[in-house]
Every structure is written in structure tokens, then in C-alpha cells.
C-alpha positions in Angstrom: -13.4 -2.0 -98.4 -11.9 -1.5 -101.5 -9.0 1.1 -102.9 -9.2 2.8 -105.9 -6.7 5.0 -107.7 -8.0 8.3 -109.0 -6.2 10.3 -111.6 -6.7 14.4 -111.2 -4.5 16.3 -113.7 -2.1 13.4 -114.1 -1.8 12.9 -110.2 -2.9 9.6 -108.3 -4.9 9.9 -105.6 -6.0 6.2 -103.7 -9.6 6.7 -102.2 -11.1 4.2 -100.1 -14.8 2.5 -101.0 -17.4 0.1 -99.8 -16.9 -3.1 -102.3 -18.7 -2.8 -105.6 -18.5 1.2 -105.7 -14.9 0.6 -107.5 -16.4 1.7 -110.6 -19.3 5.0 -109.7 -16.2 6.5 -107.9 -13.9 6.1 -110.6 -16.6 7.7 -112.7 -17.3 10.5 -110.3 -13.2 11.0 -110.6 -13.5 11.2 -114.4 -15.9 14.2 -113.8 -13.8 15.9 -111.5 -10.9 15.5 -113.2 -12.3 17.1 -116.4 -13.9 20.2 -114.0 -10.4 20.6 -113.1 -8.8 20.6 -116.3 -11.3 23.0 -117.6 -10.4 25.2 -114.6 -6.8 24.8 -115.3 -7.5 25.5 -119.0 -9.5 29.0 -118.4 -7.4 30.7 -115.4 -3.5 28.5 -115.9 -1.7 26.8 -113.4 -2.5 27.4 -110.1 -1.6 26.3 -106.6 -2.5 22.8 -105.4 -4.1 24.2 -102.4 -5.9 27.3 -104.8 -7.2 25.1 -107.2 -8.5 22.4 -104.7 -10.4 25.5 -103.6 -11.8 26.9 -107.2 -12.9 23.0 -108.0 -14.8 22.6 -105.1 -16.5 26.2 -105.2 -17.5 25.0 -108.9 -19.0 21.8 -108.3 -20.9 23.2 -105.5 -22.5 26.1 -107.2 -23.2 23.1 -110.4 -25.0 21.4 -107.4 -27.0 24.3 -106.0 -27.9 25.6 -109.1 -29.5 22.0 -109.8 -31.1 21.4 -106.6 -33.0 24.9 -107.7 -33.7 23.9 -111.1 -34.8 21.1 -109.8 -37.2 23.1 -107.7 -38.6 25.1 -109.7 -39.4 22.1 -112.5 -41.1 20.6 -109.2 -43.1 24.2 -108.9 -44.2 24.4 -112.6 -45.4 20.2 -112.4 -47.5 20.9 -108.8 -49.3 24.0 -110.9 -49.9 22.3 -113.3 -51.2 19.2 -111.8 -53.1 21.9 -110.0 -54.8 23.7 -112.9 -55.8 20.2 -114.3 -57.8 19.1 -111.2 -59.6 22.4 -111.4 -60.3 21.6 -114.9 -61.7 17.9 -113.9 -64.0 19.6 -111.3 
């Protein structure tokens, strides 16, 4: 197990890993750092607590709205996979 240190808006935070993850999490801390800065930026200084809260309400909808993108794209590919089998028969 490793221990990385994770700066979000100029504050460390250590976070534990399995060894050889050292670098994907600091990654995935470089892209919630800048979520959190661009929150910071649009609405100002907020509590830690409040913006905690607005940063994880903002990544989440970013992931929903992916997973239904990525639905959808998966709809349109199946129809047309469809369409060209009806075409070969």
C-alpha cells in the first residue's frame, strides 16, 4: 500500500493506494482539482464542506451524462449493425 499526496486548491490531502496506482490517482487528483477550481472560479469561495458538496454533484452528473451518451452511441451502432444484416439478406 502506498500514500500519495493530493493537492485540491492548494491543500494536501494523503490518500492511500494499492502499489503501482501512485501515478492514475495523482492524475485523477489533477482532474479534480481543476473541477474544483473551475467551481471556485464561477460561484467564489465557498465553504469546505459546500464545495465538497458542489464538486461531487458535478463529477457525478459528468459521469451520468457519459454513461448515457455512451448508451445511446451503443443504440445508434446495434441499428445500424441491424439495418446492414437486413441489407446482406
Amino acid at each position: 500500500m502506498s500514500v500519495v499526496s493530493i493537492p485540491i486548491l492548494n491543500k494536501n490531502y494523503a490518500m492511500g493506494c494499492e502499489d503501482g496506482q501512485e501515478i492514475r490517482l495523482v492524475e485523477i487528483g489533477k482532474v479534480v482539482d481543476s473541477r474544483a477550481r473551475d467551481i471556485q472560479s464561477k460561484i467564489g469561495a465557498l465553504p469546505e464542506s459546500s464545495l465538497l458538496a458542489t464538486l461531487c454533484i458535478v463529477l457525478a452528473d459528468e459521469i451520468m451524462s457519459r454513461d448515457k451518451n455512451d448508451s445511446v452511441m451503443l443504440e445508434e451502432i446495434l441499428n445500424r449493425i441491424l439495418d446492414i444484416k437486413k441489407k446482406m439478406v
